[in-house]
Each structure stands twice: as structure tokens, then as C-alpha cells.
N, C-alpha and C positions, 0 to 999 in steps of 0.2 A: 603489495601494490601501493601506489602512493597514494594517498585521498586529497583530490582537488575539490571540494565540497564547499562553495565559499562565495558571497554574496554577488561577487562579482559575474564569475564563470555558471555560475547553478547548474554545476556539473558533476558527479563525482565517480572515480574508480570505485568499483564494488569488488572483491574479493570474489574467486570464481566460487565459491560455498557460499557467500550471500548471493549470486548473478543466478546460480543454478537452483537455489531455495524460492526464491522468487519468481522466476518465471515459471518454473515448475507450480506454484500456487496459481500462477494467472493462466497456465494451461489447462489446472481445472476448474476455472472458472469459466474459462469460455466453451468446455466441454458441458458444461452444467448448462451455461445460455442456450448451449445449439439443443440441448435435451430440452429447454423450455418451448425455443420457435418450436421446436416438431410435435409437442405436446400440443401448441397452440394447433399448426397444421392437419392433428391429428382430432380436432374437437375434445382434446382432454374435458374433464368435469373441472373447474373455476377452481373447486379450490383446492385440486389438485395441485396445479398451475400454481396456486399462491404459495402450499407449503414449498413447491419449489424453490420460488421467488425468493422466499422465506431464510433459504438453505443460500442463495448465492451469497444474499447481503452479511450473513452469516461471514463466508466464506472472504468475499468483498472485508468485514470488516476485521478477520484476524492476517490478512496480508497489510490490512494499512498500522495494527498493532506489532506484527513485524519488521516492516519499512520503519517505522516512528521509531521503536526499538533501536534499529540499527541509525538511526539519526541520530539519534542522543547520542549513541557510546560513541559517534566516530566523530561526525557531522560536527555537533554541540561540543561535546568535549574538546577537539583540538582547534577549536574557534576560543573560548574559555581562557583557553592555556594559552593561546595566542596574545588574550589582551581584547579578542574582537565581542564586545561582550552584547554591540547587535543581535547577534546569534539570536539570543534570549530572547527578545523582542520579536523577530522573526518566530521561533519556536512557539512564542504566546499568541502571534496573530494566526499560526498555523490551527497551535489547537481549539481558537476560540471558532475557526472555520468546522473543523470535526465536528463541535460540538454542539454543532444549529438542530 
């Protein structure tokens, strides 16, 4: 697939093995939300509730360590080799945003 990833369009082709690795994580993430409202719905105990909370952001943050993953190798890299070495700069404002 061709990768359009580029400052301009911020768009890119995913490969159907990263399109399906991914949504498939955010399938259980929102599976996980709806078991939270219904906990809520349900008067779960508080910190039941929390370790849940607990398990999405969890879950929240190894989809954004995969996404980030696949940014670099594909994203980064062929911006790099291009010459377009924004990228970097972008990548740096990205992670300094992660890392609030």
C-alpha cells in the first residue's frame, strides 16, 4: 500500500495488518467503556470502577505505543529519507503532548 503520511495531507495508508491490529485494540477499548457505564448503571463499589478505569488507560496507552511504533517506522522514516526532516520536529511536538 502506498503511505501518504506527510505534513501536508495527514493522512496515511495503513496496511490491512496494521488497519486490523488497531481497530481491533479500539474494539476492546470500547467494549471495556461500555462494561464501565454499566458498572456505573449498576452502583458497582467506586473502586471497582477505578481499577477498571485503571485497565482502559492501560489499554488506551499501549494502542497509542503501537500507533507511535508504526509512525516512526513508516511515517518518520520515509519523511527522513525524503529530505523532509520537519517530520522530527513534529514527532518532538507530538511526544512532548504524550508526555503532559
Amino acid at each position: 500500500m502506498e503511505n501518504n503520511c506527510n505534513c501536508c495531507h495527514k493522512t496515511k495508508m495503513r496496511s490491512e495488518e496494521e488497519y486490523k491490529a488497531l481497530v481491533n485494540r479500539l474494539n476492546r477499548i470500547e467494549g471495556q467503556i461500555r462494561g464501565i457505564r454499566g458498572m456505573v448503571e449498576k452502583n458497582a463499589y467506586c473502586t471497582d470502577i477505578i481499577i477498571q478505569v485503571s485497565a482502559v488507560n492501560a489499554a488506551l496507552n499501549a494502542f497509542n505505543k503501537e500507533l507511535l511504533a508504526n509512525h516512526i517506522k513508516t511515517c518518520v522514516a520515509d519523511d527522513i529519507k525524503a529530505g523532509k526532516t520537519e517530520t522530527v520536529d513534529d514527532l518532538l511536538s507530538t511526544l512532548q503532548k504524550l508526555m503532559k
